[in-house]
LOBA-964536 format. One record per residue (C-alpha): x, y, z. Coordinates in steps of 0.001 Angstrom, whole numbers, padded with zeros to 6 digits, always signed. Layout:
N
XYZ;...
//
This chain:
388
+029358+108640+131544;+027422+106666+133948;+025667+102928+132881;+022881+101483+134547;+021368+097661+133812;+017652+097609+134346;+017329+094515+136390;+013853+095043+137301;+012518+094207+133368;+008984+092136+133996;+009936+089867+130620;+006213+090036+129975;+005744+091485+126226;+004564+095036+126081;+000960+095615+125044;+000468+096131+121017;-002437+098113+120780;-002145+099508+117147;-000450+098226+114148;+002553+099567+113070;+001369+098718+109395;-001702+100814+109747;+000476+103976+111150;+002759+103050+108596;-000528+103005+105497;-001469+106606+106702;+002269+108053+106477;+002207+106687+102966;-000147+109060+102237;+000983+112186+103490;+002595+114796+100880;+006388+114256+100227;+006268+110832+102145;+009832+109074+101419;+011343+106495+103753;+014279+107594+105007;+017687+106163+104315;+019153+103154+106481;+022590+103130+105915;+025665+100799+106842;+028537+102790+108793;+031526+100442+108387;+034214+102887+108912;+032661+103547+112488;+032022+100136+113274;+035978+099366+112377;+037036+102387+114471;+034756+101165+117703;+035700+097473+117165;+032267+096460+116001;+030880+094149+113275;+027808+095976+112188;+026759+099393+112479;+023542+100821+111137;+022080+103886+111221;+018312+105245+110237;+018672+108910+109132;+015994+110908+110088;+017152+114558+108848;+016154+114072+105484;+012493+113425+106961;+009629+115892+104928;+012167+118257+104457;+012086+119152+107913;+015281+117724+109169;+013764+115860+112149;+011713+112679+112900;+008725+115057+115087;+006336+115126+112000;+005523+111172+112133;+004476+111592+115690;+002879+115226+115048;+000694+114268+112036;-000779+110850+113602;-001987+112693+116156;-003707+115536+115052;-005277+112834+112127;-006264+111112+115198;-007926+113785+117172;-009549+114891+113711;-010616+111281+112584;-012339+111117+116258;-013830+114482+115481;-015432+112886+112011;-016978+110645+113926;-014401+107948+112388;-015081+108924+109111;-011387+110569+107899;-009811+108799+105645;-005970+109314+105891;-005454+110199+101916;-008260+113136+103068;-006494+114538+105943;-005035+117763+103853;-007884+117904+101851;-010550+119807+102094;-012493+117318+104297;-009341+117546+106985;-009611+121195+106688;-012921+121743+106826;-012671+119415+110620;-009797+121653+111364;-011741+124718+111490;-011629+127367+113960;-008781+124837+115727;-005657+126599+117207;-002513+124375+117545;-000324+124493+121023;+002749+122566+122365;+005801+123200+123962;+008764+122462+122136;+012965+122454+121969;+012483+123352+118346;+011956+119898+116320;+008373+119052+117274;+007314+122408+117270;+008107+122857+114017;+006341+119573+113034;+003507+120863+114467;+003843+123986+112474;+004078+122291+109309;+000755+120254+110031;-000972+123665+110896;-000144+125034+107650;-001008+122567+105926;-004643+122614+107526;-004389+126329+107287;-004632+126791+110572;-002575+128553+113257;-000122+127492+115574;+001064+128786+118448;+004649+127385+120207;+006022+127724+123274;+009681+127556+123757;+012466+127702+126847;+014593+130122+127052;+017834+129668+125258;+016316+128286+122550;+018627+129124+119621;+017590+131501+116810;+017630+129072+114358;+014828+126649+115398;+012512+129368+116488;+012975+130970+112737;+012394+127050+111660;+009131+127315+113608;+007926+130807+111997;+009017+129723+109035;+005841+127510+108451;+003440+130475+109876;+003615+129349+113839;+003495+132185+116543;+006360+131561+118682;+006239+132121+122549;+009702+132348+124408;+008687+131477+128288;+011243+132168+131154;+012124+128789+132263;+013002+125535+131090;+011138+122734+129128;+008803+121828+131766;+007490+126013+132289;+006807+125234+128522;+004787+122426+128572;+003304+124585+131762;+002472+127719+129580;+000955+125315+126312;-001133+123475+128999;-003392+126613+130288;-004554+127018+126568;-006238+123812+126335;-009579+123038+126205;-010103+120151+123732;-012508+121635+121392;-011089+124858+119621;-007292+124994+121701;-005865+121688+121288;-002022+120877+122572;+000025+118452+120900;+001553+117243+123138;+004661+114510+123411;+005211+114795+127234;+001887+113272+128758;+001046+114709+132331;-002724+114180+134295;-005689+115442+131991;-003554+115105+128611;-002895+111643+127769;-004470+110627+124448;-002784+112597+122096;+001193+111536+123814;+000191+108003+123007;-000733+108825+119608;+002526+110539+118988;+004320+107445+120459;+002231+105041+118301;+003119+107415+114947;+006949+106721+115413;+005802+103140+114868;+006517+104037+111085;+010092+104701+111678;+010566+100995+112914;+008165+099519+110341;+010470+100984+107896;+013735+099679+109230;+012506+096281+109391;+011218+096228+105729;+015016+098105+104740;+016574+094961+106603;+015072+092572+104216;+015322+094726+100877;+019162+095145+102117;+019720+091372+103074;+020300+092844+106670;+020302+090741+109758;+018238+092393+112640;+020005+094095+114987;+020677+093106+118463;+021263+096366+120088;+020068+099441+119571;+021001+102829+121022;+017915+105668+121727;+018072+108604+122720;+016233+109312+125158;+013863+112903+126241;+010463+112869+128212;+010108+109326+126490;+007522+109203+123579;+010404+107938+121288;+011833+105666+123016;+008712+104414+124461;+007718+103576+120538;+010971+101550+120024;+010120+099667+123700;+006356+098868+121646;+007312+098279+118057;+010435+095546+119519;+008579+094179+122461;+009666+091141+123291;+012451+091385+126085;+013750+087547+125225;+013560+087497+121463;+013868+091290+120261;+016914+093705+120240;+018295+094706+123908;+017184+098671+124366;+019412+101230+125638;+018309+104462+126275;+020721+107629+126203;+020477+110661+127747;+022710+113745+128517;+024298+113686+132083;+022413+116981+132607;+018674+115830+132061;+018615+111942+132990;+015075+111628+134304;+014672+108162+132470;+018087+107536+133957;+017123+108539+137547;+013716+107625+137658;+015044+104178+136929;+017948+104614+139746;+015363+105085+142835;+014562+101926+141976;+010172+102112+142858;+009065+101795+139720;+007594+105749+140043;+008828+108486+137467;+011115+110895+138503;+012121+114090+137773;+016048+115055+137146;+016715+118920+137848;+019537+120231+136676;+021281+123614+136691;+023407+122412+133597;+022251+122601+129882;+022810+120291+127524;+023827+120883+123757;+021151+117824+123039;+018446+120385+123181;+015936+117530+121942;+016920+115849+125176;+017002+118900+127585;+014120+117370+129641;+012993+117162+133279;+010282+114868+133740;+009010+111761+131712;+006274+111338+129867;+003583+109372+132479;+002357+107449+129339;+005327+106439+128052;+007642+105587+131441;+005840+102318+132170;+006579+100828+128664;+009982+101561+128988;+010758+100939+132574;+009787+097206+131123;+011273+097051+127966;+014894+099206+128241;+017704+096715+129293;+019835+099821+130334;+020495+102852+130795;+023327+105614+129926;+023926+109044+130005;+026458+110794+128528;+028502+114626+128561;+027820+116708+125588;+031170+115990+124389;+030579+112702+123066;+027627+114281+120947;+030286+116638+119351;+032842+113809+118527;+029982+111526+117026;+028486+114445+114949;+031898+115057+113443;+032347+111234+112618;+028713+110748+110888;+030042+113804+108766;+032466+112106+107480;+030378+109031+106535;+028108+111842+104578;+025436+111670+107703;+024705+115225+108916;+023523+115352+112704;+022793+117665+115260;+023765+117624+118431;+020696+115209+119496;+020643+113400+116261;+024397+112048+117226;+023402+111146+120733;+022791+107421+119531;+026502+107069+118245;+027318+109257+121446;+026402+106611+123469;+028031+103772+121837;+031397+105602+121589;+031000+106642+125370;+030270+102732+126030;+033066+101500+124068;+035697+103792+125472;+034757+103915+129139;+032787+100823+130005;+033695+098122+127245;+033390+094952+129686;+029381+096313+130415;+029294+097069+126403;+030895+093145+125717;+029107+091387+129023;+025534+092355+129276;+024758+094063+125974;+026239+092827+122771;+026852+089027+124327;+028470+088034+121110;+030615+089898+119153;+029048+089846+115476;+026184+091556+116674;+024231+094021+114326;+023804+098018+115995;+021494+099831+115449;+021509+103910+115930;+018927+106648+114976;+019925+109902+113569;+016614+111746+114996;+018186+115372+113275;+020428+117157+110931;+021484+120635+111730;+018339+122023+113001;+021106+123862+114410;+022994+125525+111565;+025945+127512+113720;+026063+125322+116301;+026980+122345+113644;+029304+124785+112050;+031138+125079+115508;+031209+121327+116036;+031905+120079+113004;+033816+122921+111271;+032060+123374+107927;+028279+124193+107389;+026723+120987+105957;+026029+123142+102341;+029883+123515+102558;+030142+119433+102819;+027840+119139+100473;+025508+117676+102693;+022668+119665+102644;+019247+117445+104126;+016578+117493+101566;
//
């Protein structure tokens, strides 16, 4: 594990340019909206020799196991609501009226497997088609996932970034349009929009806090890919003085955050690596252009882990009835890593006093299913765990 402090943080707020209420109002209206649990871990936070644990579980999201659909579905409502002229409603984005915008619209993006399939899932719901383009070594199981919900899936030879490549020569903003979460020159709008529909994740915790008699949390632990996640947590808590200290968390095989922070210009950075993570979600070379500058700002640190501090914490949120997939568990992944290896940076610059409240995200369940069984030893039907 390696830890880095960000001591380059401008302690200037970052820019609020959407309300998390409003992306919260047009999740509300989507089909088989729920919020997802937030649940106390108290056996974990004994074991690390922690007051407070928390963690938001995202696996039980739409029935799609993953967090990707919030981001997904604002931004293809967004695109569409600009293409009503600002007329779409968000209760009439499935409808007939959404549909009708949608027509003759083809759906691209590159994907590990979870935001492809959110993408999907939005496509057949407009009844249109989708068409995903995975790396190579993508397992079975989330390219089925995709196909599942109609999608064309493309295997290219190469990694993440030949993905994003392939989905990028397809665009052409009128009847190809790539939903995108990695932003590069040319294709920044809809990234941001994916960032800003996360925003609904956060605006959930914080009303869960209050309905639980919660404290906030001081800390909380992100993992960390091309960015647009964690760049959402950097907007929705962005105050560096008075909001929770950020730590991002990324494999020790695909750091770019990590090492983009490192050089220590300000510039992103890709991280190549000839290592592959189990985190698939977080296999990822270069970050997102619209999303580094928010959270070279806002992240206090920095951490990246080895893949088997994913399998320990994925086999310890089973037993708390949490199932997790290999980059679902990277939150509690990084906390473990922290407390074992590094506790004076864990008790000295992060939690500063020691009733703190944690906070971790469980962005998956076993998008995965063999891999979990390997991990964890028991399919999550066999725990009884199955994510609805």
């Amino acid at each position: 594990m390696k830890t880095l402090l960000n001591y380059n943080l401008s302690k200037k707020k970052i820019p609020l340019f959407i309300s998390p209420e409003e992306v919260y109002k047009f999740h509300r209206e989507l089909p088989g909206y729920n919020p997802t649990p937030l649940i106390s871990l108290e056996n974990i936070a004994s074991d690390l020799g922690v007051k407070k644990l928390l963690i938001k579980d995202e696996g039980r999201r739409f029935g799609l196991k993953a967090f990707k659909a919030l981001g997904a579905s604002y931004a293809v409502y967004r695109f569409l609501y600009e293409r009503s002229g600002y007329n779409l409603t968000p209760d009439k984005f499935f409808s007939d009226e959404g549909r009708k915008l949608a027509d003759g619209i083809t759906f691209y993006c590159a994907t590990d497997g979870n935001h492809g399939r959110a993408v999907a899932w939005i496509a057949r719901l407009l009844e249109r088609q989708a068409i995903i383009f995975v790396p190579s070594g993508t397992v079975p199981a989330r390219i089925d996932a995709i196909e599942s919900e109609g999608a064309q899936v493309v295997v290219v030879k190469g990694g993440y970034d030949e993905a994003v490549r392939r989905a990028g020569e397809n665009s052409d903003w009128v009847n190809n349009i790539v939903i995108s979460d990695i932003s590069y020159p040319g294709n920044m709008k809809i990234p941001l929009y994916i960032q800003q529909g996360y925003l609904t994740m956060f605006r959930e915790i914080s009303l869960q806090l209050k309905e639980q008699g919660e404290r906030a949390p001081e800390l909380i632990f992100i993992q960390a890919g091309v960015g647009a996640f964690a760049s959402s947590a950097a907007t929705f808590f962005n105050d560096p003085v008075n909001d929770p200290c950020l730590v991002s968390v990324e494999p020790e095989s695909s750091k770019c955050l990590f090492h983009s922070v490192e050089t220590g210009d300000g510039q992103p950075h890709s991280f190549l690596s000839p290592k592959q993570t189990i985190m698939a979600g977080l296999n990822c070379e270069t970050p997102s252009l619209v999303a580094w500058p928010i959270i070279r700002d806002r992240f206090n640190a920095f951490i990246s882990i080895e893949d088997t501090y994913s399998e320990e914490a994925m086999r310890l949120l089973s037993k708390e009835g949490v199932v997790s997939g290999e980059s679902g568990a990277a939150g509690l992944a990084g906390l473990i890593a922290l407390c074992r290896e590094n506790p004076d940076f864990m008790e000295n610059n992060l939690l500063k006093k020691r009733d703190a409240t944690i906070l971790i995200i469980n962005t998956e369940a076993d998008t995965d299913p063999k891999g979990y069984q390997r991990i964890v030893g028991k399919s999550s039907e066999e725990e009884g765990l199955t994510q609805k």
